[in-house]
C-alpha positions in Angstrom: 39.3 -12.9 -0.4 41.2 -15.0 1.9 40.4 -14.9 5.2 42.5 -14.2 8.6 42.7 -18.0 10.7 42.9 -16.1 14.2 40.2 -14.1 16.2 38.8 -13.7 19.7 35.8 -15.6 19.6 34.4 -18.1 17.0 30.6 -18.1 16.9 29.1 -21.2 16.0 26.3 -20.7 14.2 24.8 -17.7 11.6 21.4 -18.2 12.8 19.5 -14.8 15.3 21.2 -16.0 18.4 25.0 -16.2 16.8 24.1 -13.1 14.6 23.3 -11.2 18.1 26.2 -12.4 19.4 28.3 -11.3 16.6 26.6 -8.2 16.7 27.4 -7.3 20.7 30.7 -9.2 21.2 32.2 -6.9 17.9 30.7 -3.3 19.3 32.3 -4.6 22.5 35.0 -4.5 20.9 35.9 -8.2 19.8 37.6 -9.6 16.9 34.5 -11.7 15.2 34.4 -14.7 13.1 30.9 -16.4 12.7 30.8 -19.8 11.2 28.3 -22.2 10.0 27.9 -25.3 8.0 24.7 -23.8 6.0 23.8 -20.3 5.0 23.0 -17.3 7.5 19.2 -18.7 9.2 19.3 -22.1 6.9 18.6 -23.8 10.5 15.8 -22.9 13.1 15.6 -19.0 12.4 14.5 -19.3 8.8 12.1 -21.9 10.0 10.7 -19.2 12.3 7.9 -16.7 12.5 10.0 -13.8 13.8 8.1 -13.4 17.1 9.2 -11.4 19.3 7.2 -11.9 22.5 6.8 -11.2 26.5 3.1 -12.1 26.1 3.5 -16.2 26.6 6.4 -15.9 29.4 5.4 -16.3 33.1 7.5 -14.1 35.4 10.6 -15.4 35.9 14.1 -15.6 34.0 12.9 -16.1 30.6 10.2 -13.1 30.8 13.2 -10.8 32.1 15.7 -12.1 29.2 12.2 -11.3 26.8 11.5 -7.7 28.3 15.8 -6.7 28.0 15.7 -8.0 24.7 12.5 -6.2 23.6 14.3 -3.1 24.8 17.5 -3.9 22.4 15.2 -4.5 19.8 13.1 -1.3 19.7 16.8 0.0 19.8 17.4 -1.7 16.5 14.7 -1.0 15.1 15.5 2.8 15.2 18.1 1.7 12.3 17.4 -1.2 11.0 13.3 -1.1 11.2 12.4 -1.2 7.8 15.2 -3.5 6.5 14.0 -6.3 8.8 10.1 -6.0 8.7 10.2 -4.9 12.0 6.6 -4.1 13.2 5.3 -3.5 16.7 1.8 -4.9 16.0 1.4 -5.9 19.9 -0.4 -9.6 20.4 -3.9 -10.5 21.3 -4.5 -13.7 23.3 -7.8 -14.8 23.4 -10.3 -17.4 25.6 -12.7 -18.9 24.1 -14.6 -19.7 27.8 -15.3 -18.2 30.9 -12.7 -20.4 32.7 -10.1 -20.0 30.4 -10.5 -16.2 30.6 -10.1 -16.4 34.4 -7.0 -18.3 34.2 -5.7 -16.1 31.3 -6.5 -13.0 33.8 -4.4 -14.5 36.5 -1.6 -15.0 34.1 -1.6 -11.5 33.2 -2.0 -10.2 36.5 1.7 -11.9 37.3 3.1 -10.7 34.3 2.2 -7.0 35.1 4.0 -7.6 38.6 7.2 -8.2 36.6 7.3 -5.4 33.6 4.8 -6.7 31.3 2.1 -4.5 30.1 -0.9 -6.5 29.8 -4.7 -5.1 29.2 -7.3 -7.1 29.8 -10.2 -6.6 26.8 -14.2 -7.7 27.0 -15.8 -9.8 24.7 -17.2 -6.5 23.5 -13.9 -5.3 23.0 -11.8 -7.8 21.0 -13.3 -6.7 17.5 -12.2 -3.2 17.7 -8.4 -4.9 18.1 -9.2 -7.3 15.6 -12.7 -6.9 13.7 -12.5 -10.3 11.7 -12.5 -12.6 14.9 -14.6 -14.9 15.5 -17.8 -13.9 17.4 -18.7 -15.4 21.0 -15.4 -15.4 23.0 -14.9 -14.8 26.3 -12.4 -11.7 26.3 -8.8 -11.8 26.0 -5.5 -10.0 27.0 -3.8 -7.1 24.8 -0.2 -7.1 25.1 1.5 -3.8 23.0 5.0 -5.0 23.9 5.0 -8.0 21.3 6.6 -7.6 17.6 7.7 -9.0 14.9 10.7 -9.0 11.9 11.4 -11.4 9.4 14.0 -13.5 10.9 15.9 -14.0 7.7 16.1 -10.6 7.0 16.7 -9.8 10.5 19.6 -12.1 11.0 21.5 -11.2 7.7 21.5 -7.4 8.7 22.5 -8.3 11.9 25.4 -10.1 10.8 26.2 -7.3 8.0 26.3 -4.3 10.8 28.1 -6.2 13.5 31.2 -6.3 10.8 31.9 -10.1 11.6 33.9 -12.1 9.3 31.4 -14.5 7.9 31.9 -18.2 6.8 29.6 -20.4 5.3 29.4 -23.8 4.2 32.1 -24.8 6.9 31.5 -27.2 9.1 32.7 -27.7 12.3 34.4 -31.2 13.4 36.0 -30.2 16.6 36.6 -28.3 19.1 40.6 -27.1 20.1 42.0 -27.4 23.1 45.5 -27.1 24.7 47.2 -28.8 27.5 45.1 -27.2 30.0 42.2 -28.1 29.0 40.8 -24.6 27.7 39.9 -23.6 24.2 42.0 -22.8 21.6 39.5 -22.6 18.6 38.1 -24.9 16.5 38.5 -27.6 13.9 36.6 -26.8 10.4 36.8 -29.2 6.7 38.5 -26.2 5.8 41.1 -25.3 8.3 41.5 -24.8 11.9 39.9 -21.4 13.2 42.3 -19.8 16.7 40.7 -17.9 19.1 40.7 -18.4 23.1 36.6 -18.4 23.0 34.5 -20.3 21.0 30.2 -19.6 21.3 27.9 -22.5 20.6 25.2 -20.7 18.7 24.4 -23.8 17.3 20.4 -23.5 18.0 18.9 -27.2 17.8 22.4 -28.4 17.2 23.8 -27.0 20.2 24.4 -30.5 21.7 26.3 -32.0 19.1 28.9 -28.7 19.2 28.8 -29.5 23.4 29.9 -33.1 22.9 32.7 -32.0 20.4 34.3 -30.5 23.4 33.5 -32.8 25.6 30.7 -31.4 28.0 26.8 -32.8 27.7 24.3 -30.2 26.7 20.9 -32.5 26.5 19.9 -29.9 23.1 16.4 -32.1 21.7 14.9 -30.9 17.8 11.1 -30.4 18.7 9.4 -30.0 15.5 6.9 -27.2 14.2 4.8 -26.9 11.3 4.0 -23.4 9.9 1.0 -22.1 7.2 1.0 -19.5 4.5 -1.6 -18.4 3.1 -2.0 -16.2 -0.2 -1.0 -12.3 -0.3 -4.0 -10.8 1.6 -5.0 -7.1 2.9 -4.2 -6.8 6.2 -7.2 -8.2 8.3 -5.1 -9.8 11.1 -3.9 -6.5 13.3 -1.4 -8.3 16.0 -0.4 -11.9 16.4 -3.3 -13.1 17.6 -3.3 -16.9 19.3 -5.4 -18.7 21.3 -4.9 -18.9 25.4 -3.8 -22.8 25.3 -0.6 -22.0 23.8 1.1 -21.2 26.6 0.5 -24.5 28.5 1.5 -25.9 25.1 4.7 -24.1 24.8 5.4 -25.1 28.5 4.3 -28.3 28.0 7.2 -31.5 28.6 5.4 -33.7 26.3 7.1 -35.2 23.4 3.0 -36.1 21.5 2.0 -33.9 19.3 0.3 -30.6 20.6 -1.1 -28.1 18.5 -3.0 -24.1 19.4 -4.1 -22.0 17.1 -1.6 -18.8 16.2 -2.5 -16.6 13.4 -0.5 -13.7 12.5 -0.2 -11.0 9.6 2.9 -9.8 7.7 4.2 -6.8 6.0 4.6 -8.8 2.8 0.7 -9.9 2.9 0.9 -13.7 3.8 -1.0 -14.6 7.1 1.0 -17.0 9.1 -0.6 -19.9 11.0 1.4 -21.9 13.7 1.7 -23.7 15.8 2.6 -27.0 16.5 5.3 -29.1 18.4 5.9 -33.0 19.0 9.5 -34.3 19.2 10.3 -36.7 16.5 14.0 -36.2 16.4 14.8 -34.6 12.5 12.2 -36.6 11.1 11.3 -33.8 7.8 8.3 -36.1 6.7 5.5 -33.8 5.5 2.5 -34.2 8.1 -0.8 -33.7 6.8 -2.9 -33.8 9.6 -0.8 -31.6 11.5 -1.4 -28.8 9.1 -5.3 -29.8 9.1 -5.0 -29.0 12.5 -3.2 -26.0 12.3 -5.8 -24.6 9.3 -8.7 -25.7 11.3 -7.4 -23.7 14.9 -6.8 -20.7 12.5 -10.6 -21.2 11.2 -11.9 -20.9 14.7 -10.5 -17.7 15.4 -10.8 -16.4 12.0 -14.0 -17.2 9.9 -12.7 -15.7 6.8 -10.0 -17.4 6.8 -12.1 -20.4 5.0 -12.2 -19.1 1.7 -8.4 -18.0 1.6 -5.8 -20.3 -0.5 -3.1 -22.0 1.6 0.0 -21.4 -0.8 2.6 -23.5 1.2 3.4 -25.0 4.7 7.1 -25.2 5.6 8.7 -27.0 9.2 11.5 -26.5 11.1 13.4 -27.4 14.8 12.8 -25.8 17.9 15.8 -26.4 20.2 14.6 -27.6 23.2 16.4 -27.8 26.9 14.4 -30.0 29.5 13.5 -26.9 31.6 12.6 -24.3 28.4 15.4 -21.9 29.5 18.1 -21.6 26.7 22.0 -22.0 27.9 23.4 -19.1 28.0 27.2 -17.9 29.1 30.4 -19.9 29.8 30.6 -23.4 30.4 32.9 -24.1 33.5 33.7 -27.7 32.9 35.4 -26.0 29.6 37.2 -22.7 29.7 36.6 -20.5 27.4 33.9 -22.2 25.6 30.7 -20.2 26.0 26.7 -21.1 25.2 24.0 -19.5 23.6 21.2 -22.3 22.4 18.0 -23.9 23.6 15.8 -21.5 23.2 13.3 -23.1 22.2 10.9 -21.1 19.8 12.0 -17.7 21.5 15.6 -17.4 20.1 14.2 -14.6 17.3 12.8 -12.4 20.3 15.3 -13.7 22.9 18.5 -13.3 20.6 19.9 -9.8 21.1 19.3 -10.5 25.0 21.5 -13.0 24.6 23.9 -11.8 22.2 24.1 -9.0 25.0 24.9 -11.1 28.0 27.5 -13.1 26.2 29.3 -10.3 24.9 29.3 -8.9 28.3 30.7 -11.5 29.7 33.2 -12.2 26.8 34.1 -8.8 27.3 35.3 -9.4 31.1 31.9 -7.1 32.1 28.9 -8.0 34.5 25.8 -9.0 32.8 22.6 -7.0 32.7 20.8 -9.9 34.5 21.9 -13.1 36.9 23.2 -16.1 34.5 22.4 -19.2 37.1 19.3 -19.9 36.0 20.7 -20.1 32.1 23.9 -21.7 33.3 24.8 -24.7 30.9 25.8 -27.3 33.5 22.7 -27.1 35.3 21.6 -30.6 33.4 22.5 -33.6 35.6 22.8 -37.1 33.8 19.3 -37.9 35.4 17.9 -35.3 33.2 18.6 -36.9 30.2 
């Protein structure tokens, strides 16, 4: 079926993020085409776990961009629950010691002041959450808010209800511009795609899409290892993770840092995570990084010694210097809008974003103050 050359906005990228966008921009109205070199999630999001989490965001832009886009999805959910795996299992972050529980309290204590629900649990608690956890830790934090889909599913029904016109396998090699500098499209290896706004959806490619018009987005891969394990009954409730994650998530270091996170599925696999270092696209299998990874999940759950690994996959994280994703339109560019970097939160994070950038595609003020996301924040020093 041949396909119409001209639209309103080109979405780069047919990973959550672009599919959120596509989603949004087209009920708002747009003419949609979504384009990507791969498949739909062959990038970051079918690396992913499918989190979608408040629980490891400190108040601030990021936890309000989690909390509207837990709302949206809840709202898809309503439709779409099922076909995407979506399951509000709510999270569990544990301390192992007194001290960490103390600092884990404080960090929930700002998180209620900004929207989050967060219940504190005793020691003497945690096993009616999760009755195969390790015995002798100090108390954790419930969080109900947290879910989960499966990204791929998630981003292909995304993509399939937004009505987007979908191309795959088409690379982009440029970006179009006309004598005044603003966008026009872009180029593809199979044709030139028109429309007056162009979103860079790329995820962990995002910079190499900002340097093809012209404008430095300093877009880093950070790479993560994930664990399956066999089919199992469900013994692990909520994602479950350990209260070290969140300094590692925050953490600027390009070494290798690993927490334990353990989480159930629908499908029966338990899912163990998580690491990050930053060693450019380097795909080499790591060993000791999924040790690591199987002895964390040990720790918190005992049984989990006796159950067969089946495979352990990797993928990209795209990371910004400052761990808030770019989001909305790029001034040194008209017309060219972002909406990557967000690290590992672009599963839960996408339909905020795919909101805010079809609001402002659309003309409309978004739900929630762009400065903090604005892509041009990133001065050459920052590199």
């Amino acid at each position: 079926m041949s396909m119409r050359l001209t639209c309103d906005v080109v979405i780069v990228g047919a990973g959550m993020v672009g599919a959120a966008c596509a989603l949004y921009a087209s009920r708002a109205g747009l003419d949609v085409i979504v384009v990507d070199r791969g498949p739909v999630a062959g990038g970051t999001t079918g690396a992913g776990e499918g989190n979608l989490l408040v629980s490891d965001k400190e108040p601030g832009p990021e936890l309000e961009l989690a909390l509207l886009s837990a709302r949206l999805w809840t709202e898809l959910a309503d439709d779409l629950g099922d076909l995407i795996e979506y399951e509000a299992k709510g999270g569990v972050v544990v301390a192992a010691a007194p001290a960490e529980l103390a600092a884990l309290d404080r960090f929930a204590a700002g998180q209620r002041g900004a929207g989050v629900r967060a219940e504190a649990v005793d020691a003497d608690r945690l096993r009616d959450l999760e009755p195969y956890l390790a015995p002798g830790l100090a108390g954790g934090v419930h969080y109900p808010q947290d879910a989960q889909v499966m990204p791929t599913l998630a981003a292909a029904h995304l993509l399939r209800v937004s009505g987007a016109r979908l191309s795959t396998g088409r690379t982009v090699t440029g970006v179009l511009r006309g004598a005044d500098g603003a966008v026009r499209g872009v180029r593809t290896d199979r044709g030139d795609l028109h429309a007056p706004a162009v979103v860079n959806a790329a995820g962990t490619w995002g910079g190499e899409l900002a340097a093809l018009a012209g404008v430095r987005l300093p877009v880093l891969p950070r790479r993560g290892f994930v664990l399956v394990t066999e089919p199992l009954p469900r013994r692990v409730r909520h994602k479950v993770y350990a209260a070290d994650y969140v300094a590692d998530v925050a953490s600027d270091s390009a070494a290798l840092g690993t927490s334990p996170v353990v989480e159930g599925t629908a499908a029966g696999p338990v899912l163990i995570g998580a690491s990050r270092e930053r060693v450019g696209f380097d795909r080499s299998f790591a060993l000791p990084v999924v040790r690591a990874l199987a002895a964390g999940a040990t720790r918190l759950f005992p049984f989990l010694s006796d159950v067969r690994a089946v495979r352990a996959y990797l993928g990209f994280r795209p990371y910004l210097p400052d761990h808030l994703p770019a989001i909305g339109p790029d001034p040194r560019v008209p017309g060219l809008f972002h909406a990557c970097g967000h690290e590992g939160a672009g599963i839960g994070l996408a339909t905020g974003t795919g909101l805010l950038i079809a609001r402002v595609l659309s003309g409309k003020a978004p739900e929630l103050d762009l400065a903090p996301f604005a892509p041009e924040r990133f001065t050459e020093e920052a590199a």
